[in-house]
C-alpha positions in Angstrom: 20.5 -21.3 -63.8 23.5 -19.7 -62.6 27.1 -20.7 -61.8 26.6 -23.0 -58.6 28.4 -25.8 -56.4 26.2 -29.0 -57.0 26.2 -32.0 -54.7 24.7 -34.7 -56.4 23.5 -38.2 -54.3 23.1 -40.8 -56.8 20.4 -43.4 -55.9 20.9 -47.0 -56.3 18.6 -47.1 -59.3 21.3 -45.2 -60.8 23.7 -47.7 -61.1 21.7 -50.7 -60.1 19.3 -52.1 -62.9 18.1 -55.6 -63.1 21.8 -56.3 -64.3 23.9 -57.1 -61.5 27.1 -57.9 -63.8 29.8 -55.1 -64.3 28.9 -54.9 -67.9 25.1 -54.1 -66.8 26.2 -51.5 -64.3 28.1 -49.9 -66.4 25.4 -49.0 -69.1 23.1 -47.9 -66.5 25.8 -45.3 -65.5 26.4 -44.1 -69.3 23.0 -43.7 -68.8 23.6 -42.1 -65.7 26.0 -39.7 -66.7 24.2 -38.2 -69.5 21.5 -37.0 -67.1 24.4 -35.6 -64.8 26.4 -34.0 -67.8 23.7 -31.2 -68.1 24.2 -30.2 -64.6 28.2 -29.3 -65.8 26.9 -27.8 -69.7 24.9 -25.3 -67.0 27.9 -23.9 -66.0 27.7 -25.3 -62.8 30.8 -27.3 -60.4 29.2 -31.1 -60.1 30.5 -33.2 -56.8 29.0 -36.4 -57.4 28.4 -38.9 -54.7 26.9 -42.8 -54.8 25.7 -45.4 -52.8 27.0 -49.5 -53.3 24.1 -51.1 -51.0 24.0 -54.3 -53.6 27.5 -53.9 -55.0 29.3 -54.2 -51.4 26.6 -56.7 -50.3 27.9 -59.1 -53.6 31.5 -58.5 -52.7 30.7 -59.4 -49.3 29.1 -62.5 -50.2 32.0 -63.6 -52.5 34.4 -62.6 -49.8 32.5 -65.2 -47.5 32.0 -67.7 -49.8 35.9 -68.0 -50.8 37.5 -67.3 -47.3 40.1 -70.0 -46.0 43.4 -69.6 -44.4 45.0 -68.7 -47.7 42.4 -66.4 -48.9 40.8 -65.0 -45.9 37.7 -62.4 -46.1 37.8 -58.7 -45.8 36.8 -56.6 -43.4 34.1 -54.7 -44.0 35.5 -50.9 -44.5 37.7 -52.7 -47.0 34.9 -54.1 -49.1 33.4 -50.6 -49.0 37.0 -49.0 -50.1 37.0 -51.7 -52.8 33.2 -50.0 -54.0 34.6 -46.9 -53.8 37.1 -47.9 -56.2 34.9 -50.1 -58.7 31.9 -47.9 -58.8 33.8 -44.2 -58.9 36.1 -45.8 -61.7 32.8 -46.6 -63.9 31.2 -43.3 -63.4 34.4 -41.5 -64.2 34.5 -43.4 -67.5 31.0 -42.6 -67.7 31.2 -39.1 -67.0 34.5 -38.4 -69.1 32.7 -39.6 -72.1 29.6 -37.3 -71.8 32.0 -34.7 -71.0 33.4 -35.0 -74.2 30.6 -35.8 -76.4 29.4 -32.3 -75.4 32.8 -30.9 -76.2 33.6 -29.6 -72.2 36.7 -29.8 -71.4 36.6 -31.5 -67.8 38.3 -33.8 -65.8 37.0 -36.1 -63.1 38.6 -37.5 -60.6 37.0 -40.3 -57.8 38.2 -40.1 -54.2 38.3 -42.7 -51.9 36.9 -41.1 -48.5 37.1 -42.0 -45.4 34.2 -40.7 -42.9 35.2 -40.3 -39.4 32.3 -41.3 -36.8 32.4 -41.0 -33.1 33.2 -44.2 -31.4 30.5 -43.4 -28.9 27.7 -42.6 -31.2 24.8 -44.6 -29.3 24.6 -46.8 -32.7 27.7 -48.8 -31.8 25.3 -50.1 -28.8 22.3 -51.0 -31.1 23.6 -52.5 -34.3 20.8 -52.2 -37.1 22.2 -52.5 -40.7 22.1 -56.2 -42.2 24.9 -57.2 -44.1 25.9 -60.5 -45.5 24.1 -64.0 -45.8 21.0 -65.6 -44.2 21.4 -67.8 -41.1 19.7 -70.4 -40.0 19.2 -69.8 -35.9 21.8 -72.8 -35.0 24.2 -70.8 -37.3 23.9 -67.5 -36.4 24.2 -68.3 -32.2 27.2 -70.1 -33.4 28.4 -67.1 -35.0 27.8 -64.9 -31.5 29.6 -67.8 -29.4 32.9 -67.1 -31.8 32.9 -63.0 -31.7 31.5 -60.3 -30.9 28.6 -60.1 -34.0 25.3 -59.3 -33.6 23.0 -61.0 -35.4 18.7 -60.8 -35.2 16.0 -62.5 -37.2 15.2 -60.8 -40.8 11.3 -60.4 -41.8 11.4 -64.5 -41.2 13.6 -65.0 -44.1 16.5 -66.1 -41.1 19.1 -64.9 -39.4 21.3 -61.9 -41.1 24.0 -60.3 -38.9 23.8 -56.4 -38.4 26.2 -53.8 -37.7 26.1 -50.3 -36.2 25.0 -46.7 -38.7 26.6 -44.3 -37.1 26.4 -40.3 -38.0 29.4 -39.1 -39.8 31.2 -36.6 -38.2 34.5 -35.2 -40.5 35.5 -35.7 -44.0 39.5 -36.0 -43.5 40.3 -35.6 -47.5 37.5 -32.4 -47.4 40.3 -30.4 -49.1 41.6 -32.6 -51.1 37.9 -32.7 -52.5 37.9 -28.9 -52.3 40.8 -28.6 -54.4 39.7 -30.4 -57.1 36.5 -28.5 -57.1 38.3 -25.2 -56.5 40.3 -25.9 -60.2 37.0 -26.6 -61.9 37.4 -30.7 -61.8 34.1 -33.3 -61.5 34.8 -34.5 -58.1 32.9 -38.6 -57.0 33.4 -38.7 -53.6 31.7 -40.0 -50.3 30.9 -43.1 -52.1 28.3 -46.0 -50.6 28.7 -43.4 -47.6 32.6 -43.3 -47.4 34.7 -45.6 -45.5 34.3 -45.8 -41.8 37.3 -44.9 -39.6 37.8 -43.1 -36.2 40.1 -41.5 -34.3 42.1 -43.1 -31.6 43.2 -41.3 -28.3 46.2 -40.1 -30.6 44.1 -38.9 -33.0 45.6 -41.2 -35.1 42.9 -42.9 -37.9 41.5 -46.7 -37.8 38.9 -48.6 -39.8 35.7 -49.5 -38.2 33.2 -51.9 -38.8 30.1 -50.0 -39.7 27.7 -48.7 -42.7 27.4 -45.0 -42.8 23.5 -43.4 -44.3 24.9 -42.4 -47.8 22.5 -39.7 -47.7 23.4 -38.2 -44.4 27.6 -38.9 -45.4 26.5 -36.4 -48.5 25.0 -34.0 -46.8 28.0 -33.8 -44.6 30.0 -33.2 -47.5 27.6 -30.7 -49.0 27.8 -28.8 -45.5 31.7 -29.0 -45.3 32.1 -27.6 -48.8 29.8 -25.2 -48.4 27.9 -26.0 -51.4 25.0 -23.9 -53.3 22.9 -27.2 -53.7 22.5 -30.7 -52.8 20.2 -33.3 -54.7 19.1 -36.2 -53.4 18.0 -38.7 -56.7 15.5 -41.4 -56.1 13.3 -43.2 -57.7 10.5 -40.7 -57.7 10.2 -37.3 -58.8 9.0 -35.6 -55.9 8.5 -36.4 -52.1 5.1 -37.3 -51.0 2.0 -37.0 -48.4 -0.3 -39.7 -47.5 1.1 -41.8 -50.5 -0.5 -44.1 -52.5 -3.5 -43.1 -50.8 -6.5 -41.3 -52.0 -5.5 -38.4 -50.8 -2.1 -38.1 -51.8 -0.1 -34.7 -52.4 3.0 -34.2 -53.9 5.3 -31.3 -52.5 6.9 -29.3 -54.2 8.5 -26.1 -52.4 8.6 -26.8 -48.8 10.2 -25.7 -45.4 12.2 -27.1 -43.2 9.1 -26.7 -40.5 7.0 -28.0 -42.7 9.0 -31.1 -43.1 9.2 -31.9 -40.0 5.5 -31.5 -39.2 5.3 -34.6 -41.9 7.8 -36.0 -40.3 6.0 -36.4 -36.9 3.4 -37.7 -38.7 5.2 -40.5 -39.8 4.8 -39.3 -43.3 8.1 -40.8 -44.5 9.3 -44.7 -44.2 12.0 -45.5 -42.6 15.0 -46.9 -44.5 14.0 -45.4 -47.8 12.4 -41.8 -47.8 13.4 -40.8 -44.4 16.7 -40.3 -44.2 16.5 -38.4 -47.6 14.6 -35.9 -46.0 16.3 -35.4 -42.9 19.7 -35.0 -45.0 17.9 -32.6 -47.4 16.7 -30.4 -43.9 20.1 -30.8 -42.2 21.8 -29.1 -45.2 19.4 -26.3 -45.3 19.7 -25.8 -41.3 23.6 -25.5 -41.6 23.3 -23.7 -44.8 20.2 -21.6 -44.7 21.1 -19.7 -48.0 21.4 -23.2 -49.6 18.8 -25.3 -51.2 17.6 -29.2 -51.1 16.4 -31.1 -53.5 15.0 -34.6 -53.8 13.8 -35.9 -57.2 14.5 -38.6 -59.6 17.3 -38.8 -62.1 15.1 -38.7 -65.1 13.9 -35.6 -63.8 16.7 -33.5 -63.5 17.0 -32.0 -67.1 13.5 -30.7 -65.8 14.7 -29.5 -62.8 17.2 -27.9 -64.3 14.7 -26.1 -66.7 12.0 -25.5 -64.6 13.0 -26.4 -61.2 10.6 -29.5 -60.8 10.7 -31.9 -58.0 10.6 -31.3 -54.4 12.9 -28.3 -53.1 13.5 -27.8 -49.8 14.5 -24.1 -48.2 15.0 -22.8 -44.9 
């Protein structure tokens, strides 16, 4: 494999296990990090980004839980600054200590990014991302009485309040992160999708309330760094057709076309496999000499060796 720029989107198996303490989050990302280490002993520039789903869910939940005059709650493009923080601080111990127990001489460095999204992105009309605790029905119109939530009724498990995914548009510390690649650095970036913000008539910046599609908020970084490659790790090795049916097909080497002739199909579930695949196809679009790929972490040395998994081209 030669020299290239590597955007890597970590999948919440990758930091998520069935240990939801700090202690058990950080041995899944030692874990982690040797996987991603061969990526860098290739020769190549690693940016690596994350997603914090569960982690800013929990914090959430705490923040809730303990909020009172004295101690009030968070909003929410704080609690996802705060992931930013927690989760790029583990995987840069992570990743420093694979770094030098394969003797490279790298630094790494986590960036706490903002994502600018357009205030009139149709998604700040139709709120769809659950956060926080269940309601009961009482509670949740209670809720709507006092402000301006939304809140709808989860899969009968109760009421959950929801908030808008809009596309990200800009990257405001893009060089920052482009300087630290550009003097051979590990850049973590972009985590759990970046922080939310927008821009005011003035153009000056202003958190938002809002969850931004890790996978898309990568791509968008892969695109604005103009990067050779962009992995998406999940839990599987490849992308499938018609699966966990008789007739199922793995892909392996596939066009954008042909993706998106699956994707009218309904080939790919919303919420888990979907947006994977349209962030693999959007980077090839903007970057047609570029190439996708969507695999699983355990997979990569393979990839690496014999370019397993599912890779997406123009």
């Amino acid at each position: 494999m030669s020299k290239k720029k590597i955007v890597v989107a970590l999948g919440g198996n990758a930091i998520l296990t069935d240990d939801p303490s700090a202690k058990g989050q950080k041995e899944a990302l030692e874990k982690t990090a040797e996987q991603l280490v061969e990526l860098v002993a290739a020769g190549n520039d690693l940016i690596i980004t994350h997603g914090n789903g569960p982690q800013v869910g929990n914090l959430l939940l705490q923040n809730i839980a303990a909020d009172s005059d004295r101690n009030p709650a968070f909003e929410l493009d704080t609690l996802v600054a705060m992931t930013e923080g927690s989760i790029g601080y583990w995987l840069q111990i992570a990743m420093e200590n694979a770094l030098k127990q394969r003797q490279i001489e790298k630094s790494v460095g986590t960036v706490v990014t903002q994502v600018v999204v357009d205030k009139e992105d149709p998604a700040f009309k139709t709120p769809s991302k659950p956060i926080g605790p269940f309601y009961t029905e009482e509670e949740a119109k209670a809720e709507m009485a006092k402000s301006d939530a939304t809140f709808v009724e989860d899969a009968g498990r109760g009421w959950r309040k929801v908030v808008p995914s809009p596309k990200p548009v800009d990257l405001p510390e893009i060089d920052f992160i482009q300087t630290l690649i550009d003097n051979g650095h590990v850049a973590i970036c972009a985590g759990g999708g970046g922080v939310p913000v927008y821009r005011d008539e003035n153009g000056q910046l202003a958190g938002v309330e809002a969850v931004i599609d890790k996978d898309f908020a990568s791509e968008k970084l892969a695109e604005m760094i103009d990067a050779d490659t962009f992995i998406v790790l999940t839990a599987v090795d490849n992308v499938f057709v018609n699966f966990n049916k008789p007739d199922q097909k793995k892909l392996e080497k596939v066009t954008v076309a042909e993706l998106d002739t699956y994707k009218a199909e309904g080939q790919f579930a919303k919420g888990s496999m979907l947006p994977k695949v349209e962030a693999a196809s959007a980077f090839v679009e903007h970057n047609p000499a570029g190439t996708a790929v969507i695999t699983s972490l355990g997979n990569l040395k393979d990839y690496i060796e014999n370019e397993s998994g599912t890779i997406i081209t123009k």
